[in-house]
C-alpha positions as CSV (number, residue, x, y, z in Angstrom):
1,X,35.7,-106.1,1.3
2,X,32.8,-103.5,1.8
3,X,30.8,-104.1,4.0
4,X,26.8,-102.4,4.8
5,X,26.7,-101.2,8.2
6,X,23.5,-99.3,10.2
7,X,23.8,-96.5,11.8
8,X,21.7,-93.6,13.7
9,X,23.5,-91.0,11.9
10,X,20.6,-88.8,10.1
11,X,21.6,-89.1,6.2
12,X,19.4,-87.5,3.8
13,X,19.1,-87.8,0.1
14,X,17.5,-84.3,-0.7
15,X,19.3,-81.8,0.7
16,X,18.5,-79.5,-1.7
17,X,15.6,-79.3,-0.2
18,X,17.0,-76.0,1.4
19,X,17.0,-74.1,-1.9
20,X,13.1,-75.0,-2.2
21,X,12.1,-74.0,1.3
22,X,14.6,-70.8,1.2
23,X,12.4,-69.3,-1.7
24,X,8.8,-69.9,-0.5
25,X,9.4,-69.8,3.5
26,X,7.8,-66.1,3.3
27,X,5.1,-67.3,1.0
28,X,1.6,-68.3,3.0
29,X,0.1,-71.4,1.1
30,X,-2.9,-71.1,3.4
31,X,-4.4,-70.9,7.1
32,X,-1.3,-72.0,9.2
33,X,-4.0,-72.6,12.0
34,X,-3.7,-76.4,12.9
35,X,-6.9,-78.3,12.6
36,X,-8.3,-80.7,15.1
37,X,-5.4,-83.4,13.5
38,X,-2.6,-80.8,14.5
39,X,-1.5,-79.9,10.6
40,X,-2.4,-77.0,9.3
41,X,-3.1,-75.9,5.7
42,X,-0.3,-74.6,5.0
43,X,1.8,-77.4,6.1
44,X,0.0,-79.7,3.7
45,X,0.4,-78.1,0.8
46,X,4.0,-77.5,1.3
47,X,4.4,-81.3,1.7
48,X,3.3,-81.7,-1.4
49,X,5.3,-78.9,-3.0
50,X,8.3,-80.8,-1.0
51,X,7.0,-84.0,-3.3
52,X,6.7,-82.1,-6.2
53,X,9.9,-80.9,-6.9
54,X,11.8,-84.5,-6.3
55,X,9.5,-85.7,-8.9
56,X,7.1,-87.4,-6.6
57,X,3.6,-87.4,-6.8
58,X,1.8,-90.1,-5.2
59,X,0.4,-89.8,-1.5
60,X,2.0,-92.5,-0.4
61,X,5.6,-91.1,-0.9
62,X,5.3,-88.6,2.0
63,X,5.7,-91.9,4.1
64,X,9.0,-91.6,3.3
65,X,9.0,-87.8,5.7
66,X,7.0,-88.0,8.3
67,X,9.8,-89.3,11.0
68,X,12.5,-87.5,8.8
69,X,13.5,-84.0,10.7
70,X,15.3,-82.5,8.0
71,X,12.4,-82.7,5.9
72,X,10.6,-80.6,8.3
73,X,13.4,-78.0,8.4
74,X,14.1,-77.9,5.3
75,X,10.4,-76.6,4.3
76,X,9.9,-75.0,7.7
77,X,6.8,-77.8,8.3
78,X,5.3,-77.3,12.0
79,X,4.4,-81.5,10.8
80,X,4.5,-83.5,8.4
81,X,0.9,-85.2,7.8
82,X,0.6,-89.1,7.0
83,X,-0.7,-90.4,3.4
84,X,-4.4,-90.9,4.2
85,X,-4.5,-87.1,6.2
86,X,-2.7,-86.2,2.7
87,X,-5.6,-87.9,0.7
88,X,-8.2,-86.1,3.0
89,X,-7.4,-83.0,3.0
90,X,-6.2,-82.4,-0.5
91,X,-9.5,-83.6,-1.1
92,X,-11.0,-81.4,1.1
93,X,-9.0,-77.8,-0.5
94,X,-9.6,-79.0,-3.8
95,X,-13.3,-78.3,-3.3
96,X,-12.9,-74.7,-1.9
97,X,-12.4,-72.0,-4.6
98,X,-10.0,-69.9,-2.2
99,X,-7.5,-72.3,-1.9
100,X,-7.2,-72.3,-5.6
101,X,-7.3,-68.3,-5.6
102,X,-4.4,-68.4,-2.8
103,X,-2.2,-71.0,-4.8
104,X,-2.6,-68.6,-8.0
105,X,-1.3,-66.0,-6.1
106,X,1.5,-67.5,-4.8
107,X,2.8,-68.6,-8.1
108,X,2.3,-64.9,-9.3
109,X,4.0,-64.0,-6.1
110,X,7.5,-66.3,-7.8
111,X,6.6,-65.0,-10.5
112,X,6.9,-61.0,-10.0
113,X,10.6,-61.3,-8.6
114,X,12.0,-62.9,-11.8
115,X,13.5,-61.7,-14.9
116,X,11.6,-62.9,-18.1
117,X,13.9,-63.7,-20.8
118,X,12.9,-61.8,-24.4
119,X,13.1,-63.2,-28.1
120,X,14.3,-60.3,-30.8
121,X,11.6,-59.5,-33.7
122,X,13.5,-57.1,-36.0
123,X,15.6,-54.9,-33.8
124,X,13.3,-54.9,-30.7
125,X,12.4,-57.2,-27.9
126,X,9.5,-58.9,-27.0
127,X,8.6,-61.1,-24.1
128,X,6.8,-64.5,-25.9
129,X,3.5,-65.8,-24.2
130,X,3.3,-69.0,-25.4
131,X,-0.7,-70.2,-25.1
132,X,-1.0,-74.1,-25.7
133,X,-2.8,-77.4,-25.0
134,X,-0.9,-80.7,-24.1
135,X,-3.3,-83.6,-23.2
136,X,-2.3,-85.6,-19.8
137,X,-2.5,-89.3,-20.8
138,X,-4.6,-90.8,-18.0
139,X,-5.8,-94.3,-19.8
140,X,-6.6,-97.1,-17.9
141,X,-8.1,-94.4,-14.8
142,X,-12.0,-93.8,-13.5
143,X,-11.0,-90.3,-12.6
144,X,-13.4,-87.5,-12.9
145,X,-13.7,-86.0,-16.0
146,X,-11.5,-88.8,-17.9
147,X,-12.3,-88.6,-22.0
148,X,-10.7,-88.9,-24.9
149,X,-8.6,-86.6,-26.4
150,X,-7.5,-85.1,-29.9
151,X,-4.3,-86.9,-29.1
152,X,-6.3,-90.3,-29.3
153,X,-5.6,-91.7,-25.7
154,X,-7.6,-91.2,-22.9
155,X,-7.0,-88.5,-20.1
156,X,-7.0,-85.0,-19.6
157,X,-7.0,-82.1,-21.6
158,X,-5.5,-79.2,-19.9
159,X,-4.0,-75.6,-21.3
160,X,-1.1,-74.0,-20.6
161,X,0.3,-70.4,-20.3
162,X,4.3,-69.7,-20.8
163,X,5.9,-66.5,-20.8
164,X,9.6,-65.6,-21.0
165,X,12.4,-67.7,-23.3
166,X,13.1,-69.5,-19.9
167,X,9.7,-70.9,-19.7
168,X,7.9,-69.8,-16.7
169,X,4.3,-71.1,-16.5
170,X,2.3,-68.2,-15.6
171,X,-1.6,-70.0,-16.0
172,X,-3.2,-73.1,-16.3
173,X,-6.1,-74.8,-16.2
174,X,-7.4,-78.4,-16.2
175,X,-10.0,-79.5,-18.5
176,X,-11.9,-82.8,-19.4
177,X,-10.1,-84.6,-22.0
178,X,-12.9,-83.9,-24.7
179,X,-12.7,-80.8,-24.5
180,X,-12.0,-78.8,-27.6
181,X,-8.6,-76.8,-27.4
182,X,-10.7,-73.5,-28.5
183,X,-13.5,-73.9,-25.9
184,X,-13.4,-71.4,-22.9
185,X,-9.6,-70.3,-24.5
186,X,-11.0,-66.4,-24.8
187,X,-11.8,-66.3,-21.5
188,X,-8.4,-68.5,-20.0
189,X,-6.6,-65.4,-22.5
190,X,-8.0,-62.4,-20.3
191,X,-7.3,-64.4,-17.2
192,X,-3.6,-64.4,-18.3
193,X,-3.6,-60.7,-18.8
194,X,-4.6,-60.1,-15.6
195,X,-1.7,-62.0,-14.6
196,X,0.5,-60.3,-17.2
197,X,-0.3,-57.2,-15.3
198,X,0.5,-57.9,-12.0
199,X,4.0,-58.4,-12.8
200,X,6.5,-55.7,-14.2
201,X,7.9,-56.6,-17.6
202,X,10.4,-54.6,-19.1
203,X,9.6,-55.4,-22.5
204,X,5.9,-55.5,-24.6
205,X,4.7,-58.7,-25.1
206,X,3.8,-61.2,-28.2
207,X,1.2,-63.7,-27.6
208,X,1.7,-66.7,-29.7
209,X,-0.8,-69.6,-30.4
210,X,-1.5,-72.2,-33.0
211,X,-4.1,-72.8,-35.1
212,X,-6.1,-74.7,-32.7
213,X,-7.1,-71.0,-31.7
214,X,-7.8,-69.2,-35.2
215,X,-11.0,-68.4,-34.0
216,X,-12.6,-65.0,-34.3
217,X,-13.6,-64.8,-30.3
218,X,-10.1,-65.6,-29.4
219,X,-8.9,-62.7,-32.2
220,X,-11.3,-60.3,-30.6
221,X,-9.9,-61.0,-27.2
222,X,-6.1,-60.5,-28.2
223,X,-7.4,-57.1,-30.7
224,X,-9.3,-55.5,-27.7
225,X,-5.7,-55.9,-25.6
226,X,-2.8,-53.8,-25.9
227,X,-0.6,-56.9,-26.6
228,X,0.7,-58.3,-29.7
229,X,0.3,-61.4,-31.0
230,X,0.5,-64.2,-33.8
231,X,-1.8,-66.2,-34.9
232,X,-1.4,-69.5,-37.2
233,X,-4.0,-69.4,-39.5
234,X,-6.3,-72.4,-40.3
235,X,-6.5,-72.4,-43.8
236,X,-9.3,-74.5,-43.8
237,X,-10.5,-74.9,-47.4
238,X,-8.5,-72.3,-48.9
239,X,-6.8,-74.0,-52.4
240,X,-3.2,-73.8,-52.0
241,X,-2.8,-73.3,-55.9
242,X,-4.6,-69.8,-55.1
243,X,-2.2,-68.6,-52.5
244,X,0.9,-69.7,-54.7
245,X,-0.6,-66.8,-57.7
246,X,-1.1,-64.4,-55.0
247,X,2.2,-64.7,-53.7
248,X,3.4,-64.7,-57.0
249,X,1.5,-61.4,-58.0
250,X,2.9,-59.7,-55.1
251,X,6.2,-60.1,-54.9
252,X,9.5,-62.0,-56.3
253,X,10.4,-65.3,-54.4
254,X,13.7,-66.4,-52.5
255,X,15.4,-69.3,-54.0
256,X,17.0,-71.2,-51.6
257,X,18.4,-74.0,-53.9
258,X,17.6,-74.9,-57.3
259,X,13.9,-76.3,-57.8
260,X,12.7,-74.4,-54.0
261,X,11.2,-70.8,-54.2
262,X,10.0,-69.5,-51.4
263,X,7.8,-66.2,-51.2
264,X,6.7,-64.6,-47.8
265,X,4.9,-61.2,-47.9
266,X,1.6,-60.2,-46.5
267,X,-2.1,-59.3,-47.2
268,X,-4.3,-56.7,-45.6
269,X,-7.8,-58.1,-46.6
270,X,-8.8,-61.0,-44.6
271,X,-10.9,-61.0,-41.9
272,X,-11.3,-63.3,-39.2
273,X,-14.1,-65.6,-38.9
274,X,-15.1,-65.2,-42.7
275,X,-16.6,-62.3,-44.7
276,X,-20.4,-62.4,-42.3
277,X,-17.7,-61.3,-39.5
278,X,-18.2,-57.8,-38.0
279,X,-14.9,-57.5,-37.2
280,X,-12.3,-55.7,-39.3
281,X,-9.5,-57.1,-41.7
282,X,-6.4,-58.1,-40.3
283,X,-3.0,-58.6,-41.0
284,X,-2.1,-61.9,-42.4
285,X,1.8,-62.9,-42.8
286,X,2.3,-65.7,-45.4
287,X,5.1,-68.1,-45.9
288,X,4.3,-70.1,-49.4
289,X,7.0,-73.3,-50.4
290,X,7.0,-74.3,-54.5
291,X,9.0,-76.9,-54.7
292,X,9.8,-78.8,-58.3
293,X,12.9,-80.5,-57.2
294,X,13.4,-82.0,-54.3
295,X,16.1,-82.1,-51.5
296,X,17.7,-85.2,-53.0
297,X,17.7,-83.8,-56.6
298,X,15.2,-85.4,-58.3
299,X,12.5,-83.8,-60.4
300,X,9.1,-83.5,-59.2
301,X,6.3,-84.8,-61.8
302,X,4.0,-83.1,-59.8
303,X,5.1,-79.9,-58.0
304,X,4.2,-79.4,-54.3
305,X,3.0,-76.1,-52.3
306,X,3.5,-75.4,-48.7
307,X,1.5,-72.8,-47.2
308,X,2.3,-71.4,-43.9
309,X,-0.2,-68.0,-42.7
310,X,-0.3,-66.1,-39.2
311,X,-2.9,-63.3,-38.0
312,X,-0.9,-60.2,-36.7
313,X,-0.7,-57.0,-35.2
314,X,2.9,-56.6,-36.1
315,X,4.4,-54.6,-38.7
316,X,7.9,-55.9,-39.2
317,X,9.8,-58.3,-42.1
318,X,7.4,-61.3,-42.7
319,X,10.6,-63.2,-42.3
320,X,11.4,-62.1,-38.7
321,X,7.6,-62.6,-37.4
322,X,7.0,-66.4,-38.6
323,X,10.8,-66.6,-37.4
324,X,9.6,-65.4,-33.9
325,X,6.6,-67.8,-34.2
326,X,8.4,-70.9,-35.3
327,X,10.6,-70.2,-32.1
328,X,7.2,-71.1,-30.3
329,X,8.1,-75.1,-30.7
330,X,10.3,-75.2,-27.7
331,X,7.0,-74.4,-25.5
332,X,6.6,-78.9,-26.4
333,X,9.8,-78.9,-23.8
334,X,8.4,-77.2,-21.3
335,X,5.3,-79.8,-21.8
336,X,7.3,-82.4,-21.0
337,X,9.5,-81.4,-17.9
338,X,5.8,-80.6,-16.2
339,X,4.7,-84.3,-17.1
340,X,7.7,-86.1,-16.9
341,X,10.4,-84.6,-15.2
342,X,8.1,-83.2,-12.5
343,X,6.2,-86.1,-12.6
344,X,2.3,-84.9,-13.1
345,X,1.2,-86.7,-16.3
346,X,-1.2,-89.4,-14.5
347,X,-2.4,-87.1,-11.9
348,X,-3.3,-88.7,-8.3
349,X,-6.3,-88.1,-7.0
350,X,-10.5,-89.4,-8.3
351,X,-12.1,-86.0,-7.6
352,X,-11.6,-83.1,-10.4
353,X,-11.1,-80.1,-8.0
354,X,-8.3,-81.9,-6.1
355,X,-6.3,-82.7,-9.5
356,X,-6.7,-79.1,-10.7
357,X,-5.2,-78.3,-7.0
358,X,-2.3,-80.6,-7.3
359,X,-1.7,-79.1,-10.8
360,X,-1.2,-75.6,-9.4
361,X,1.3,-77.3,-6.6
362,X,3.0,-78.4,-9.4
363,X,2.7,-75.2,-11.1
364,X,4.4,-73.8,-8.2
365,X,7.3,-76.3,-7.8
366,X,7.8,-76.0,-11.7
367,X,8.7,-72.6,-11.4
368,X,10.3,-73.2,-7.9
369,X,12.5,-75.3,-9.7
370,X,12.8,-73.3,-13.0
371,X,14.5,-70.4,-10.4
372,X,16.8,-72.7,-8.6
373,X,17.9,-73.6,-12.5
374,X,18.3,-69.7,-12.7
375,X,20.4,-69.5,-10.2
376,X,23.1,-71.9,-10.9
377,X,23.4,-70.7,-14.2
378,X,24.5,-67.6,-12.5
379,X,26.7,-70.0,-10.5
380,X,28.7,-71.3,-13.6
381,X,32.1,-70.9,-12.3
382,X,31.5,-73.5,-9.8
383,X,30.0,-75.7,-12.2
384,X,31.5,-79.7,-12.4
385,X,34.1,-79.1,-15.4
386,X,32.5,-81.7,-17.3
387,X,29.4,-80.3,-18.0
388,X,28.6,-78.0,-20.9
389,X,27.4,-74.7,-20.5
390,X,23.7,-74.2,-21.5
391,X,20.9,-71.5,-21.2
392,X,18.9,-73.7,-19.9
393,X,19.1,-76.6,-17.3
394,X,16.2,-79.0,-17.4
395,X,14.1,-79.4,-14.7
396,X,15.1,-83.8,-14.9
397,X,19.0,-82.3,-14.1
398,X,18.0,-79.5,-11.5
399,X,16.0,-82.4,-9.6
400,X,19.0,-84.7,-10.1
401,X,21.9,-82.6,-9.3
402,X,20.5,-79.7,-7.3
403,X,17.7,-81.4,-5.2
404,X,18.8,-84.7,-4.6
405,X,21.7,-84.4,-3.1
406,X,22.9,-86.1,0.2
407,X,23.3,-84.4,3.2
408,X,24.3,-84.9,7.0
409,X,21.4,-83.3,9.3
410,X,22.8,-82.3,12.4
411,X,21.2,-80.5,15.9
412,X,23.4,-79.4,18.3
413,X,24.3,-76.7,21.0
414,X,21.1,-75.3,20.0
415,X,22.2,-75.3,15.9
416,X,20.6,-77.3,13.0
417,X,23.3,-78.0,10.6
418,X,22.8,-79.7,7.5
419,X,26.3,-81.2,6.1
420,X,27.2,-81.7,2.1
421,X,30.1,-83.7,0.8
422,X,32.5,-81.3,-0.6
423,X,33.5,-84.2,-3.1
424,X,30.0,-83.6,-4.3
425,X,30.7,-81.9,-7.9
426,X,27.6,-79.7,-7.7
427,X,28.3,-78.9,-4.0
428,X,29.6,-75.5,-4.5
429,X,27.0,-74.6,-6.7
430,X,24.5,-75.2,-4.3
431,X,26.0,-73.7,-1.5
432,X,25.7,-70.3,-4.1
433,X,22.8,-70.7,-4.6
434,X,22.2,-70.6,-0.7
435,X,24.2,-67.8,0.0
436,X,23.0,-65.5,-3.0
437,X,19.5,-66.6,-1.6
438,X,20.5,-65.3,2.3
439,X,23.0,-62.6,1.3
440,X,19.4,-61.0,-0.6
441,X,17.7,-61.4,3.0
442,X,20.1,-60.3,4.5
443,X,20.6,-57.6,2.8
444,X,17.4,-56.2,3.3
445,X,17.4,-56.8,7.0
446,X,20.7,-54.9,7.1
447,X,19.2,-51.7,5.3
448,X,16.2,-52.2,7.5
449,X,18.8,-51.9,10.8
450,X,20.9,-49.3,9.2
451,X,18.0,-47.1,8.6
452,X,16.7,-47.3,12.1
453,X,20.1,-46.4,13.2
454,X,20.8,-43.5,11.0
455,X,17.0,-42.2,12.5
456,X,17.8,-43.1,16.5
457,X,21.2,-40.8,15.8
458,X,19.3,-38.1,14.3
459,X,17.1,-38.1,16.8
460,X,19.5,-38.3,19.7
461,X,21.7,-35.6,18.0
């Protein structure tokens, strides 16, 4: 019969802890000067980064830590602070500007060692920058700068940058819930090309956002750049009837099945924000549906038209460009591993400034995670047989399989030793990950030593 049984063996359910303090132990997250308490800055904020990325939000988790050693180790904590010193001091760094600067910089700081992934527009490649809102549903709260938002519940209305197929979120920032999607959005656009060119992408870039953002500031923003983008159009009041005879005028359609025509094309003489506009025309890309029969076979007694148009600065098949922009959907995934795998959808704190702060913690432990995801996919040959090979992990199974795994922590003769089941099935994947990590340090270190010693020779000789 099995029986439970104590013991003073240290077990710990997140050794893959290792992974997350391995990639951001050269990173600063702030002063590492301890306060009057004995924690410093830094140390906070990596707590909460530790919480982040097992899916753990609240304050009161880091209970859970503060007489764990391993937990320490793992994120190279000088201490580990108590829930109310958590409360107080996020609270405190939420209401000074630089910490927020500092966190941005570390997440461009993850950001510049990475490969972003490209999508294919024709024959070339283009990395996508995926520009969107997702509301936060906080009902029920008093926080600060709680309202009610397009999405009809009451919460937060924040925007969000992604670049890369992968999904790496490069900006962010947190808004009142009643805000409207378009409002400040010109302004949060340069701030993410000043991100764009700190980092060193091997491909141009194709900003993509919906029609939430056909406004003629945010055009005059993305013309002004030397980016490319798409645009979906807001028709507005524009009759569909009317686009059909243009589309008809200009070109033959594509029928995909009896009773379905489809016509794509362009036109050169719209310009944004409405003929009083001083801008220019602009490319439009349209994508127009007639439909007399439908998918079932029966006859329509009234016909219906779908109408589909996208601003653009690109110049290839109509079909390839509202192909590229249709790919912009899986941007909703990415949406919901931040709020629900990750955990940040009803955010912790009263005060504003320190839920914007705790969103760029788990800005950084989203993309913390997203590169430990990167890296077992270059793992594959260790992977558990049984699982299928994908592009991309989410972060629910990196948490699950790479993070929370359980581990032996063990000091001795001077050593700190943290032991993994080799019956675990994503232990060897893990233990890459590890290696490629240190074998990269390493490396550097070693051409550091060997260049040192190739100069002492030729000075001796």
């Amino acid at each position: 019969m099995l029986r439970l049984q104590e013991t003073n063996e240290r077990i710990n359910a997140n050794t893959g802890l290792t992974s997350v303090g391995l990639l951001l132990q050269d990173i600063s997250f702030g002063n590492r000067e301890c306060h009057g308490n004995g924690i410093s800055d830094h140390d906070v904020l990596m707590s909460m980064t530790g919480l982040l990325c097992q899916g753990q939000v609240h304050y009161e988790d880091i209970e859970n830590y503060r007489e764990d050693p391993a937990f320490s180790a793992m994120l190279g904590l000088s201490r580990v602070p108590s829930s109310s010193l958590l409360c107080q001091r996020m609270n405190h760094l939420g209401d000074d500007a630089a910490s927020h600067a500092r966190l941005e910089a570390v997440n461009t700081t993850l950001l510049s060692s990475q490969v972003m992934g490209a999508c294919t527009i024709g024959n070339d490649q283009y990395i996508p920058v995926d520009i969107d809102v997702s509301p936060m549903d906080n009902g029920g709260s008093k926080r600060e700068h709680v309202g009610r938002t397009y999405k009809g519940c009451d919460g937060f209305a924040p925007i969000f940058a992604y670049i890369g197929t992968e999904g790496w979120l490069l900006h962010h920032e947190l808004r009142p819930g009643i805000q409207h999607c378009q409002k400040d959005t010109p302004a949060f656009i340069e701030a993410c090309f000043e991100q764009l060119e700190s980092l060193q992408l091997t491909h141009p870039v194709c900003v993509r956002l919906d029609s939430g953002n056909d406004s003629a500031d945010t055009l005059a923003v993305l013309r002004t750049s030397k980016y490319h983008f798409i645009v979906k159009r807001n028709r507005r009041l524009e009759d569909k009837a009317q686009w059909l005879e243009t589309a008809r005028s200009l070109g033959d359609p594509t029928t995909q099945r009896p009773g379905k025509d489809v016509y794509t094309g362009t036109v050169d003489h719209l310009v944004p924000g409405g003929n009083n506009s001083v801008q220019e025309s602009l490319t439009v890309v349209y994508r127009v549906v007639h439909r007399t029969i439908d998918k079932h076979g029966q006859h329509l007694l009234i016909p219906t038209i779908e109408v589909e148009t996208y601003w653009t600065n690109l110049w290839y098949n109509p079909v390839d460009i509202i192909a590229c922009y249709h790919k912009r959907g899986t941007c909703e995934q990415f949406h919901s591993e931040l709020k629900t795998d990750i955990g940040i959808e009803r955010l912790p704190s009263y005060a504003f400034g320190t839920n914007q702060l705790c969103l760029r913690l788990a800005s950084i432990a989203y993309n913390t995670l997203r590169i430990i995801g990167v890296l077992a996919n270059q793992a594959r040959n260790d992977w558990p047989k049984l699982i299928k090979s994908v592009q991309r992990r989410r972060l629910r199974s990196i948490i699950k399989d790479l993070i929370l795994v359980g581990g032996k922590y063990i000091r001795h003769a001077g050593a700190t030793l943290l032991k993994v089941n080799k019956h675990n099935l994503w232990c060897g994947v893990l233990m890459s990950i590890n290696m490629l990590e240190n074998f990269l340090k390493m490396l550097l270190e070693n051409t550091l030593t060997a260049l040192m010693l190739l100069i002492f020779l030729y000075i001796a000789g």
